[in-house]
C-alpha positions in Angstrom: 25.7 -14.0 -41.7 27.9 -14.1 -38.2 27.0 -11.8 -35.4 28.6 -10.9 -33.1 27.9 -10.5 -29.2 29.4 -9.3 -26.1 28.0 -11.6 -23.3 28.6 -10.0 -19.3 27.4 -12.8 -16.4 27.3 -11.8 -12.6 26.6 -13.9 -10.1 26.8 -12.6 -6.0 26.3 -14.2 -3.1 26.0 -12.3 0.3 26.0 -12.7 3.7 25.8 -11.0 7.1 28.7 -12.1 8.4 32.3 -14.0 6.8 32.0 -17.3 5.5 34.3 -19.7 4.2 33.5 -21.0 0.3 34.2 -25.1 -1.0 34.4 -25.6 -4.6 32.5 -24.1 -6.7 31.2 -25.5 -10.5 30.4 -22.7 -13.0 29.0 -23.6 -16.1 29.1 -20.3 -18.0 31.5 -20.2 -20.9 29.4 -20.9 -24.1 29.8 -24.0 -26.2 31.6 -23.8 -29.3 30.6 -25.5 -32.5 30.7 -24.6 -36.1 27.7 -22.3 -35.7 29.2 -20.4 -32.6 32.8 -19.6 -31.7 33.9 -18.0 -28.5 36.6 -14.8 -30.0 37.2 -13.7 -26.1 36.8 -14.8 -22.3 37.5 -13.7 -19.2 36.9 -14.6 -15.5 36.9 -12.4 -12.6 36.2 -13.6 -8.9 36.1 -12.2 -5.5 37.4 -13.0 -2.9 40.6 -14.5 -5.0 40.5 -18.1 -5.8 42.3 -21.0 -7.5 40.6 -21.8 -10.8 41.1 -24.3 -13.3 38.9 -25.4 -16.7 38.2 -29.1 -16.9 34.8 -30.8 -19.8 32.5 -32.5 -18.0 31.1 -35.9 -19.3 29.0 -33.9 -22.0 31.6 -31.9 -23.2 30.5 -28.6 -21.6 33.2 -26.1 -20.6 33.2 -26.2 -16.9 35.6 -23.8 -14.6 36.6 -25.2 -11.2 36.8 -22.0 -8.6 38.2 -22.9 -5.1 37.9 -19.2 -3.3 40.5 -18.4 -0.7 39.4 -17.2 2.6 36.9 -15.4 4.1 34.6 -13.1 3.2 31.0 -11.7 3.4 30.3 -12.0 -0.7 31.1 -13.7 -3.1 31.3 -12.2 -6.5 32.0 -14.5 -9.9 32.0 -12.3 -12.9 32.0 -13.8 -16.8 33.1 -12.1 -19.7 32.3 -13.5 -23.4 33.0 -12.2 -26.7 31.4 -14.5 -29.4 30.5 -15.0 -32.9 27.0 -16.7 -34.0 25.4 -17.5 -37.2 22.1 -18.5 -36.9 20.6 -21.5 -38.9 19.0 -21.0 -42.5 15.7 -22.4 -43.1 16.9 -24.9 -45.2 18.9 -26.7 -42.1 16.3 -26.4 -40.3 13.7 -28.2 -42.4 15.9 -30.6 -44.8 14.9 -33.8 -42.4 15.9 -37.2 -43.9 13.1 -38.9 -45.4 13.0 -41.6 -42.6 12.1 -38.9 -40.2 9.4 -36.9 -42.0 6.9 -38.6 -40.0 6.1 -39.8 -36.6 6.9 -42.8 -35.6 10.3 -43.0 -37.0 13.0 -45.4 -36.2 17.0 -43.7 -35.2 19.9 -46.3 -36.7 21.2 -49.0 -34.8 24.4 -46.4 -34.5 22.3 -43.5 -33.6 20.5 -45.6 -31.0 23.3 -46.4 -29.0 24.5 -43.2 -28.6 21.0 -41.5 -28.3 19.9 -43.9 -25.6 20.2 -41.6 -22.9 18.2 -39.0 -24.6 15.9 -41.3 -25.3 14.8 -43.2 -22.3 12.1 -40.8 -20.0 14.0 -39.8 -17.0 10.6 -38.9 -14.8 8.0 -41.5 -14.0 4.0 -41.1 -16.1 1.3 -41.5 -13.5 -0.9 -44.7 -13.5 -2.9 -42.7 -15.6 -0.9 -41.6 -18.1 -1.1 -38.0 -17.7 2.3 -36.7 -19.6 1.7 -39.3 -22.4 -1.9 -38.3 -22.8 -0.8 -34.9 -22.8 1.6 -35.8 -25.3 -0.4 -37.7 -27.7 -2.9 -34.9 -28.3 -0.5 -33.1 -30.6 -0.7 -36.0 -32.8 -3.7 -36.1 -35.8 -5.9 -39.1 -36.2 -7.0 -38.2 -39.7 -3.8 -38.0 -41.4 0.5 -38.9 -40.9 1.7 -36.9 -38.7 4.8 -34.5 -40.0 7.7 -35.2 -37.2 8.5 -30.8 -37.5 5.0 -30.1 -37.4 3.9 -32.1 -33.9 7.3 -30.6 -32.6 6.2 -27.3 -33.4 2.4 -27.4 -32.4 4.0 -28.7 -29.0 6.5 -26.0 -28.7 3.6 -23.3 -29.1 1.4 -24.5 -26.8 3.3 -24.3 -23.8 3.9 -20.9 -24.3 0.6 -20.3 -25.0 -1.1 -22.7 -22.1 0.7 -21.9 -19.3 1.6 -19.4 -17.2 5.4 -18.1 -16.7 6.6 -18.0 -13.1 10.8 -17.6 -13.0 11.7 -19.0 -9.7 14.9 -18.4 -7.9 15.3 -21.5 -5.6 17.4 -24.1 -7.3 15.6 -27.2 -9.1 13.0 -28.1 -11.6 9.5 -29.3 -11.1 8.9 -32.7 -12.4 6.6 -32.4 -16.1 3.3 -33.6 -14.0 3.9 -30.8 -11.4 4.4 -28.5 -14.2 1.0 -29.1 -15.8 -1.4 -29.9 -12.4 0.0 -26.2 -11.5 -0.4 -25.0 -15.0 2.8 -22.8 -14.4 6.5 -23.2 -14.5 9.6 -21.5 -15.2 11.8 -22.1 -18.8 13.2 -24.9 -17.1 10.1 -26.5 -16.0 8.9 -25.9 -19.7 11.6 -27.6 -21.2 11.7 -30.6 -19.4 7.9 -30.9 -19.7 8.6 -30.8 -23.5 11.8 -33.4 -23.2 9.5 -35.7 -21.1 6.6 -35.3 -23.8 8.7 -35.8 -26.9 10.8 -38.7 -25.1 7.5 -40.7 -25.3 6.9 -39.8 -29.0 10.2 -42.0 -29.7 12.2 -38.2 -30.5 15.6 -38.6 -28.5 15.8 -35.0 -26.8 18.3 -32.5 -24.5 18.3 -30.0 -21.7 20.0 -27.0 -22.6 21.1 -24.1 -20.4 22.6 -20.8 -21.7 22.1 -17.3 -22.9 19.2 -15.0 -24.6 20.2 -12.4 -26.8 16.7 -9.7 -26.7 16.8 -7.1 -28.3 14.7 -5.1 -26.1 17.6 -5.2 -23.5 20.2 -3.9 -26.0 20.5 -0.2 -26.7 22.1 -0.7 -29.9 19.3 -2.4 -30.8 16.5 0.0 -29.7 18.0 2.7 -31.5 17.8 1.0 -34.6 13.8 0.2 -33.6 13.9 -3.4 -33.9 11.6 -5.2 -31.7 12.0 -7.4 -28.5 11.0 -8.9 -25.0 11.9 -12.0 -24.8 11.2 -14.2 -21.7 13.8 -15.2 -19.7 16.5 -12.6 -21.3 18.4 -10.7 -18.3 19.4 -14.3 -16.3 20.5 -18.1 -17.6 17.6 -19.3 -19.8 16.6 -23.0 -21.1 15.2 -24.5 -23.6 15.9 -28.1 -25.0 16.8 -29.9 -28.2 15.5 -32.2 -30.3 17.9 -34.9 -32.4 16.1 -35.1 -36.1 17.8 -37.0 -39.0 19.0 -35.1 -41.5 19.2 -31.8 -39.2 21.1 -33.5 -35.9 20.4 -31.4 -32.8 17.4 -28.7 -33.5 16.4 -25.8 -30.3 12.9 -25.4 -29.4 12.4 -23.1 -27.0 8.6 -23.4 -25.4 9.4 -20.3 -23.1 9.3 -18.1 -26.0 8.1 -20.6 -29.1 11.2 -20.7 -30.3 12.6 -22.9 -33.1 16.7 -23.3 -34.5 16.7 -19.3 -33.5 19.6 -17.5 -33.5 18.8 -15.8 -30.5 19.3 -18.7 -28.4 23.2 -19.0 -26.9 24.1 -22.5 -25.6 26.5 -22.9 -22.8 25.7 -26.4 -21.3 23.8 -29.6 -22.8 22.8 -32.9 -20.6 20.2 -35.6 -20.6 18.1 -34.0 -17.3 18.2 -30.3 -15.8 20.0 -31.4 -12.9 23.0 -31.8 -14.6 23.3 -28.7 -16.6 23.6 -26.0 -13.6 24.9 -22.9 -14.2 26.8 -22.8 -10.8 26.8 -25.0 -8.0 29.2 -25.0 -4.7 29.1 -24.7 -1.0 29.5 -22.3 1.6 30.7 -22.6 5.4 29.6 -20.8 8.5 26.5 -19.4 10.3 23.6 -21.4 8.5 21.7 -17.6 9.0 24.8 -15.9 7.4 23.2 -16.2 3.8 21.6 -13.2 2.7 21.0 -14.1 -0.6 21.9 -14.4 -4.4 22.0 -12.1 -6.9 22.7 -13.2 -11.0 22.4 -10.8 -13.9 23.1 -11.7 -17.5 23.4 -9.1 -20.2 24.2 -9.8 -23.9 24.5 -6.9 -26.5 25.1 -7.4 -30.3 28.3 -5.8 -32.0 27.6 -3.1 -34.6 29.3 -4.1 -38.0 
């Protein structure tokens, strides 16, 4: 069944005194597909500015803002009506039969247009931490089911380590992430791409929204249940390409899997390429006062 939400992003920057603003790249607007279609958008930004739309190498929506003049904040607002229908159980589990198990091997097709996904993108130490880490999801005693490794991984971050959301832009590299034994969702995913990447599973960094409904009113008054972490701000998690299903979400933040609750807006073979917004500012380098980004996301009645 489609549901419907209303998605409100708000990002401010301030500062002490007038500055002048260079382009600006805002990956907001969510990704359409045939499980989610965007019904409404709108863009507001202060000071005024020269916008256009352009789709980056991935695909993602991006919108080009060039504000005009001066001024002591700036104020980029995002407005998203969408309809989302969550997966069933049965695409989330129907893998092909050359997939049911670890290793599997992708077709030559799917191979050359997985590479990227595929190949690790951060460096193993000369004593294999990550793929140590990695391997003891895998059972010595029996095959090991390709959904059931992904899915012992998945919980385990959640459960293991300790969520710290961080401000500053960036994502710790996956051995950072486990000698601290702490990291935000982005730090979690990419520790989980990493992981999976040397398991021979071609995986994706996603950025976008989470819909909890411990944040929505509508939802409270109906009692259902909620907190979620990372709802309230951009959240990540990554995907997973499995035969027979094609691109599956596992969230480790929140041990997440296909969920509905999970709104896409950018994909890309490393964090760093998937940022929410990114531009550049001119004047006093003490001017900046700092940022401030909300996200909320309420479901439609009916």
């Amino acid at each position: 069944m489609a549901i419907q939400y209303d998605i409100r992003h708000t990002t401010v920057y301030r500062y002490s005194k007038p500055v002048s603003f260079g382009l600006h790249r805002v990956m907001f607007r969510p990704r359409d597909s045939h499980d989610l279609r965007v019904l409404a958008t709108d863009l507001q930004v202060s000071p005024e500015a020269n916008t256009r739309l352009i789709q980056d190498p991935y695909s993602n929506s991006v919108a080009l803002v060039q504000p005009l003049g001066e001024a002591t904040e700036l104020r980029i607002v995002c407005s998203f009506t969408i309809e989302h229908v969550p997966p069933s159980q049965r695409d989330l589990f129907t893998l092909d039969p050359s997939a049911e198990f670890l290793p599997f091997a992708y077709s030559v097709q799917e191979r050359l247009d997985l590479e990227h996904y595929l190949r690790p993108h951060h460096n193993d130490d000369e004593q294999g931490t990550l793929i140590r880490w990695a391997h003891q999801f895998l059972q010595t005693d029996k095959p090991n089911s390709t959904r059931e490794v992904l899915t012992r991984m998945n919980a385990h971050i959640g459960q293991s380590f300790e969520y710290k959301a961080r401000d500053e832009e960036g994502t710790q590299t996956p051995l950072e992430t486990l000698a601290l034994g702490s990291g935000s969702c982005r730090d979690y995913a990419l520790l989980m791409m990493e992981a999976t990447r040397r398991l021979g599973i071609a995986t994706r960094f996603v950025s976008g929204y989470l819909y909890d409904a411990a944040l929505d009113a509508a939802a409270q008054a109906q009692g259902e249940p909620g907190s979620m972490t990372g709802a309230g701000t951009t959240h990540a998690w990554l995907q997973a390409y499995l035969p027979g299903v094609g691109w599956l979400a596992f969230d480790p933040t929140n041990n997440l899997m296909g969920s509905g609750q999970l709104i896409r807006v950018g994909v890309a073979r490393d964090p760093s390429l998937a940022a929410p917004i990114s531009g550049s500012w001119f004047g006093d380098p003490e001017a900046y006062e700092g940022l401030e980004a909300t996200v909320l996301v309420t479901r439609r009645e009916g």
